[in-house]
C-alpha positions as CSV (number, residue, x, y, z in Angstrom):
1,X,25.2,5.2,-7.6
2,X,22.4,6.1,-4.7
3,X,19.4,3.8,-5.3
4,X,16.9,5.0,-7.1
5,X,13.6,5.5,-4.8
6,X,10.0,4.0,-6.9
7,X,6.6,4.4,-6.0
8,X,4.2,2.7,-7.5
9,X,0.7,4.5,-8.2
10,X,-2.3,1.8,-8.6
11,X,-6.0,2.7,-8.3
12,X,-8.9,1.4,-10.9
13,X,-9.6,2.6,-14.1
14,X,-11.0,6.7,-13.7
15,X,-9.9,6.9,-10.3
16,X,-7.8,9.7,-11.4
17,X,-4.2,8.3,-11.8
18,X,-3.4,10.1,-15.2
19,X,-4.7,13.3,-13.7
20,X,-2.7,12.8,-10.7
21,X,0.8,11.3,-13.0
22,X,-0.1,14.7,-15.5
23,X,0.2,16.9,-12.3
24,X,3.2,15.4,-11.3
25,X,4.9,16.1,-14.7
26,X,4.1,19.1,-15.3
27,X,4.5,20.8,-12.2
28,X,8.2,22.7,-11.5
29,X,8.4,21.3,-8.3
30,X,12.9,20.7,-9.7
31,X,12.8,17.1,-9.7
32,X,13.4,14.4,-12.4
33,X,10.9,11.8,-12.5
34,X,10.9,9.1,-14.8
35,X,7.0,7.5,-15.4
36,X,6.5,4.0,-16.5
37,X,3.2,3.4,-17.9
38,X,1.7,-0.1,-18.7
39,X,0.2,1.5,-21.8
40,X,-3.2,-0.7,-21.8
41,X,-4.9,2.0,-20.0
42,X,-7.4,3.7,-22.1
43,X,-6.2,7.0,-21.0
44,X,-2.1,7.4,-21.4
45,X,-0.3,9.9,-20.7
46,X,-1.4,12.7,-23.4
47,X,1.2,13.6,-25.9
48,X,0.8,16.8,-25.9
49,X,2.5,17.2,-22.7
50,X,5.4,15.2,-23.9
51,X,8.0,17.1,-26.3
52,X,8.8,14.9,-28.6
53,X,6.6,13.2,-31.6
54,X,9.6,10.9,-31.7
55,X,8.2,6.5,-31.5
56,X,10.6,6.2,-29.1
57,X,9.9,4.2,-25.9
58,X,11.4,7.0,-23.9
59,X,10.6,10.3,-24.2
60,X,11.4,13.4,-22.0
61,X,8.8,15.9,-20.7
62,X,8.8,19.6,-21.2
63,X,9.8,20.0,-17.5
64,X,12.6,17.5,-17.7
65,X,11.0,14.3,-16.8
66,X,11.1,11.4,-18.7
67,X,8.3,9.3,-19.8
68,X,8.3,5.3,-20.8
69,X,5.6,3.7,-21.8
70,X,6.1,-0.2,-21.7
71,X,4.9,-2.8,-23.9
72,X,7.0,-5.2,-22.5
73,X,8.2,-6.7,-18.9
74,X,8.6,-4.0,-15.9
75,X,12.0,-5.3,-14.9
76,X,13.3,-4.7,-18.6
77,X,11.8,-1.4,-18.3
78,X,13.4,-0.4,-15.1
79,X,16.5,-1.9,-16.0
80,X,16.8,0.0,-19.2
81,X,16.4,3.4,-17.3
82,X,18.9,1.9,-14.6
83,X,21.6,1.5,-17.5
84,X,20.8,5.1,-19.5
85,X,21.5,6.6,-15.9
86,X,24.4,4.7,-15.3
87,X,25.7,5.8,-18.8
88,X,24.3,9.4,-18.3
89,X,22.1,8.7,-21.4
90,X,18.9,10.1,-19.4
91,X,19.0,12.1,-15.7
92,X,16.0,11.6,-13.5
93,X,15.8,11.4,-9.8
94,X,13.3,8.8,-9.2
95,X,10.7,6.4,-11.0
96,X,6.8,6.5,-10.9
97,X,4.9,3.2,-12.1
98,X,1.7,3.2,-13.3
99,X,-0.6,0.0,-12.9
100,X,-3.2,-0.5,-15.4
101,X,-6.6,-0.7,-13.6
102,X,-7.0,-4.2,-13.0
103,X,-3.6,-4.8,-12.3
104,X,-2.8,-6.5,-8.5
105,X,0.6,-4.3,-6.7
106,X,1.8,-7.4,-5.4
107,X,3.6,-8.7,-8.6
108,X,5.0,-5.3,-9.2
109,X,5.9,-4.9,-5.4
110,X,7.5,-8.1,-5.3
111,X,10.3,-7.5,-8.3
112,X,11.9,-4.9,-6.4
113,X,12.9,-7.7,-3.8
114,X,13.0,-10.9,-6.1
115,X,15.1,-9.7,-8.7
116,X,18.6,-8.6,-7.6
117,X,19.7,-6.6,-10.3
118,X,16.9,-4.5,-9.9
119,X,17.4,-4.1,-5.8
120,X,20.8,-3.0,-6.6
121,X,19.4,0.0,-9.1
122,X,16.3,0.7,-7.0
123,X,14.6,1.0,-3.2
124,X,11.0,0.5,-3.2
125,X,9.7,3.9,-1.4
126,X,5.6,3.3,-1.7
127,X,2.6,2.4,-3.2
128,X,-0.6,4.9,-3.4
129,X,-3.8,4.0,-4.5
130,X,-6.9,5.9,-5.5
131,X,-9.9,5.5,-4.8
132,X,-13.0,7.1,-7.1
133,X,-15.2,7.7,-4.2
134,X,-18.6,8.1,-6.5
135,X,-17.8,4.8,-7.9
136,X,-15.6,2.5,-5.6
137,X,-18.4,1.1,-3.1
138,X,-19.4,-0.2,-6.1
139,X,-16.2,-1.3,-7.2
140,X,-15.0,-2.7,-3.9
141,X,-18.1,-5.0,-3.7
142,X,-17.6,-6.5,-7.4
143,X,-13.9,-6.3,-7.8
144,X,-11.5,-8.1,-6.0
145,X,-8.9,-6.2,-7.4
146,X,-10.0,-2.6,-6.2
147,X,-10.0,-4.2,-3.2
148,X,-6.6,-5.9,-2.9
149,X,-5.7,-2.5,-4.0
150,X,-7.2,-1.0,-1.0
151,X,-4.7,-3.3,1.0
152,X,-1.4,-2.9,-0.6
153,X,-1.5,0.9,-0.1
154,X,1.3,2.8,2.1
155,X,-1.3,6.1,1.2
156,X,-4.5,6.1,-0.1
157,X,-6.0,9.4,-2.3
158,X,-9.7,9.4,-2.4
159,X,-10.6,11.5,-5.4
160,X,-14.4,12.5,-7.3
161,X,-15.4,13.0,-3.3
162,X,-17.2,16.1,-4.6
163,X,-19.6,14.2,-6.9
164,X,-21.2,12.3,-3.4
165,X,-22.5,13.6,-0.2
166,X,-20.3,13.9,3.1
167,X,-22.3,10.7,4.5
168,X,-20.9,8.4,1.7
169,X,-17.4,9.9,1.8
170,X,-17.5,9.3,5.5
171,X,-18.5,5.7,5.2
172,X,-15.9,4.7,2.6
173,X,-13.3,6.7,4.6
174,X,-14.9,4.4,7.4
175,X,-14.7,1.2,4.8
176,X,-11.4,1.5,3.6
177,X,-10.0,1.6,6.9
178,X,-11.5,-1.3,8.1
179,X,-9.3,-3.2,5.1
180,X,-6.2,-1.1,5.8
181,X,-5.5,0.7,8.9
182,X,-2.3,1.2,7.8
183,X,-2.5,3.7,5.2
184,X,-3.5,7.3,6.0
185,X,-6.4,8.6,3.3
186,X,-6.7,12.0,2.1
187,X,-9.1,14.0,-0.3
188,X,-7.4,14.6,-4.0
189,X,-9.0,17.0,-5.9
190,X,-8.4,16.7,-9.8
191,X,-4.8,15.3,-8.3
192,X,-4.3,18.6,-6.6
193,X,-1.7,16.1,-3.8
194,X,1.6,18.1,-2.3
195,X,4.4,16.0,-3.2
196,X,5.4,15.7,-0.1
197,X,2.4,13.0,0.7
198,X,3.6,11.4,-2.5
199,X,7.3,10.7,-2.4
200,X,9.4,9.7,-0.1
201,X,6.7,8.1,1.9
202,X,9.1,5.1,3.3
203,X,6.6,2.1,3.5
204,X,8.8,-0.4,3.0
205,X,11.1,0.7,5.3
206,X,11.8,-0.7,8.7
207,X,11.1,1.7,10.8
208,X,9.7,1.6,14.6
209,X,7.4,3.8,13.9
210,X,3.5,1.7,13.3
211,X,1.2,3.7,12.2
212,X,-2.7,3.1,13.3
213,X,-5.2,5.0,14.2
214,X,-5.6,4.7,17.6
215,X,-9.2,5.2,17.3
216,X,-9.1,2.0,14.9
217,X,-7.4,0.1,18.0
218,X,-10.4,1.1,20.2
219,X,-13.1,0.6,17.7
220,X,-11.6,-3.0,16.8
221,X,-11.1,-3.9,20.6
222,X,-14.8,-3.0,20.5
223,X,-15.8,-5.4,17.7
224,X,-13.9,-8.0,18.4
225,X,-13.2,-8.6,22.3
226,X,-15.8,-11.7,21.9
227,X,-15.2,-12.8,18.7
228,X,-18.9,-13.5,17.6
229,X,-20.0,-10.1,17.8
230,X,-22.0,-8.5,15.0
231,X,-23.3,-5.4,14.5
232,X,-26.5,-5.5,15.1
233,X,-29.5,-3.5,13.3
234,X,-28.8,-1.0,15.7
235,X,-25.5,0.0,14.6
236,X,-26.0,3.3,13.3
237,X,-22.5,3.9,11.8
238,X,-23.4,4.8,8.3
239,X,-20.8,2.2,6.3
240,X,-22.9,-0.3,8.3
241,X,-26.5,0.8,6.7
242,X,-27.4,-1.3,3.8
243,X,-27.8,0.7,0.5
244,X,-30.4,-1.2,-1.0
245,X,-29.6,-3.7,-3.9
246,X,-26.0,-4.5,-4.7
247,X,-24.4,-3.2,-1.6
248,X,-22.7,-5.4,0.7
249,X,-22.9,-5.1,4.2
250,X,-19.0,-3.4,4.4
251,X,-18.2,-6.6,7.0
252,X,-18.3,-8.6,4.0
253,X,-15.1,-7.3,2.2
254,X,-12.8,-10.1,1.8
255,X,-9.9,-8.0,2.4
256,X,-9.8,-7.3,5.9
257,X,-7.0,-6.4,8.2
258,X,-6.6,-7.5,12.7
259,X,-4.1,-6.0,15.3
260,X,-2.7,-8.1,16.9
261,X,-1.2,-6.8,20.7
262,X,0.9,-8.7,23.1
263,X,1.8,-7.8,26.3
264,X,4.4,-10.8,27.1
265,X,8.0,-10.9,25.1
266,X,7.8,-13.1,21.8
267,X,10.1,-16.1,22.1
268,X,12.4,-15.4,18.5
269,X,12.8,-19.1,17.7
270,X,9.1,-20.5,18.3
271,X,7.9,-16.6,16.2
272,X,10.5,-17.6,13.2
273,X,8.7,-21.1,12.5
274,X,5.4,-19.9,13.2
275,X,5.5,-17.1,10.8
276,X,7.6,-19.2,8.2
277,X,4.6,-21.5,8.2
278,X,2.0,-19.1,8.1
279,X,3.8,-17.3,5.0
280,X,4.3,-20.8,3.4
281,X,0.2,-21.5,3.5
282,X,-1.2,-18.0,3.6
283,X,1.4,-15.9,1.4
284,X,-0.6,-15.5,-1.3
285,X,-3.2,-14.4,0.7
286,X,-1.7,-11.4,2.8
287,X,-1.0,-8.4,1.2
288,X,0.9,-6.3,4.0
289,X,2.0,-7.2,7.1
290,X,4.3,-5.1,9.8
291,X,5.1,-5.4,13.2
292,X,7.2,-3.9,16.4
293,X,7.8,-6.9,18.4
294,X,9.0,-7.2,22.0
295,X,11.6,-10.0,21.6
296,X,13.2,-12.0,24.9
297,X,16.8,-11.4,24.8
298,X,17.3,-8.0,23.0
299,X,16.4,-4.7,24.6
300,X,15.8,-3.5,21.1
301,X,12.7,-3.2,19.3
302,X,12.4,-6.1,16.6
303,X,10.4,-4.7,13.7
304,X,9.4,-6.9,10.8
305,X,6.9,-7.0,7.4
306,X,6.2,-8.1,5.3
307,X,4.3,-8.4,1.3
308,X,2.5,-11.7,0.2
309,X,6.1,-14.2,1.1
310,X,8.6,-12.0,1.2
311,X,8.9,-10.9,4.9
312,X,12.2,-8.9,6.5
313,X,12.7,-8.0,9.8
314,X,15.2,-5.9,11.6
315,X,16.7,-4.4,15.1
316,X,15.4,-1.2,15.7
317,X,16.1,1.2,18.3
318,X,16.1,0.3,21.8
319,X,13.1,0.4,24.0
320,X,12.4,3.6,25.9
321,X,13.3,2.9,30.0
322,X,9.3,3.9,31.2
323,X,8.1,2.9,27.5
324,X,5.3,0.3,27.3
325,X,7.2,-2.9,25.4
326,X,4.1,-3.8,24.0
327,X,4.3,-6.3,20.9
328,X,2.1,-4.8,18.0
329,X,1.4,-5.9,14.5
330,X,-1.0,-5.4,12.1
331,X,-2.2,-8.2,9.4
332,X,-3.8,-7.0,5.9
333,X,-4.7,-9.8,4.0
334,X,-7.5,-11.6,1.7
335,X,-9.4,-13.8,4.2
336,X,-7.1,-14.4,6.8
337,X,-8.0,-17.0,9.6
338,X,-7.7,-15.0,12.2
339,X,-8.3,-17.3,15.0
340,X,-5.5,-19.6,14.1
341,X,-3.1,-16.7,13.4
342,X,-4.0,-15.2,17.2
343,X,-3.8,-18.4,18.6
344,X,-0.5,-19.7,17.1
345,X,0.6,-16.1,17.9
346,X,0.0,-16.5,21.5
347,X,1.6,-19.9,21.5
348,X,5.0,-18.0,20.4
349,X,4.7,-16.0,23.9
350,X,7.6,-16.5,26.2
């Protein structure tokens, strides 16, 4: 059996998730999804889009998906839907996993990878989070876990951005970047998202492909060539204003993400230890982490990443003859010591 592609959809509470899960089962867009719903959210699911009254833990939509709210562990959960396929009990195509508000993607991330009978069943495709943008500033100063959210996400929806004014969409636009430069951000309204920028997204795959703004690159070469530099009250950019009381300065957010760029070939054995020991101390702390790496003695590209300890890496294709074999990775993490992570980086240079 092909594995089953997940994506996990995570955002806090009224960010729009159920709007955006609702669209997604309703619509005829021909494909079987199977939801899973941590059912502590205050809104679920409503039943009148389901088509059963039936107590069961699974139900199936009036467009052929499948609902199942869980009371009990994920893995059970997803290996319950693995065994009804297997047994053609239920037919769906892929799974969609709700978080609860507060709930941290790492966990959730992590069991796809940990646990191997749920590998076998499934393949990890991407995590999306949304982002209320009339109430996330505020969010994203109090809550560490809006923000952690922020950093987990392959693609980021903002949605509500018609409730504030162009200026403060801009600047959390300009915010969430800052945290994660990986993840593209578009507008959602009232979960009006093509499915195409929803499944099949690949995030945890290895690919060469690393995707930054390269406008992010030159604005972060900017701030950070001397590594003391501060904006200064003359930074007009208008995340960097303060909004009176209760706003942080947007510098302040504790998850942050670097690019690191290398110009010299990585020795592989001195880069295996370093990054095993940084994972060891810091794993809890970063939330993504990817790479294409110039490695001495391949002429393929080495591409790695990683979530919290678990970190893969891979050959890629081979480097282009007149292509630039510049070493590039990107860190996303809850503060990270940047310093000692360039440093030691530079110390794994051939």
């Amino acid at each position: 059996m092909a594995l089953i592609p997940a994506t996990i959809l995570t955002g806090f509470l009224g960010s729009g998730k159920t709007t955006l899960l609702k669209r997604i089962l309703t619509e005829a867009h021909g494909q079987k999804i199977a939801v899973i719903e941590n059912e502590f959210g205050e809104e679920n699911i409503d039943s009148d889009i389901l088509v059963t009254e039936s107590k069961e833990q699974i139900v199936q939509m009036s467009n052929g998906c499948v609902c199942c709210t869980i009371r009990e562990d994920l893995r059970e959960a997803l290996q319950l839907l693995a065994a009804k396929k297997r047994q053609g009990l239920l037919d769906f195509d892929r799974v969609v996993i709700e978080t609860t508000g507060l709930a941290d993607p790492g966990p959730v991330a992590q069991t796809f990878f940990m646990d191997d009978e749920i590998a076998e069943s499934y393949l990890l495709d991407s995590i999306l989070t949304l982002v209320d943008a009339k109430h996330a500033p505020q969010q994203l100063n109090d809550r560490q876990e809006a923000r952690r959210q922020v950093g987990f996400a392959d693609q980021i929806f903002i949605s509500k951005s018609e409730l504030v004014s162009a200026e403060e969409t801009e600047a959390l636009i300009h915010r969430l970047k800052h945290m994660n430069p990986r993840a593209p951000q578009q507008k959602a309204h009232f979960g009006d998202v093509p499915l195409k920028d929803i499944f099949d997204l690949r995030g945890f795959n290895l690919n060469a492909k690393l995707d930054i703004d390269p406008d992010f690159l030159k604005e972060d070469d900017h701030d950070h060539h001397d590594h003391d530099h501060a904006h200064g009250e003359h930074c007009d950019h208008p995340s960097h204003k303060h909004e009176g009381h209760g706003h942080h300065h947007h510098t302040d957010d504790d998850v942050k993400s670097f690019v690191y760029k290398a110009d010299r070939a990585f020795d592989p054995a001195k880069l295996e230890d370093f990054l095993g020991a940084i994972v060891n101390i810091y794993g809890p702390r970063m939330l993504r982490y990817k790479g294409v790496l110039n490695m001495k003695g391949t002429e393929r590209k080495v591409i790695f990443q990683g979530v919290h300890q678990l970190m893969g890496s891979d050959l890629g294709p081979e480097w282009g003859k007149d292509e630039n074999r510049q070493s590039r990775m990107v860190f996303i993490g809850i503060e990270l010591p940047r310093e000692i992570l360039e440093q030691g980086l530079e110390q794994c240079l051939v």
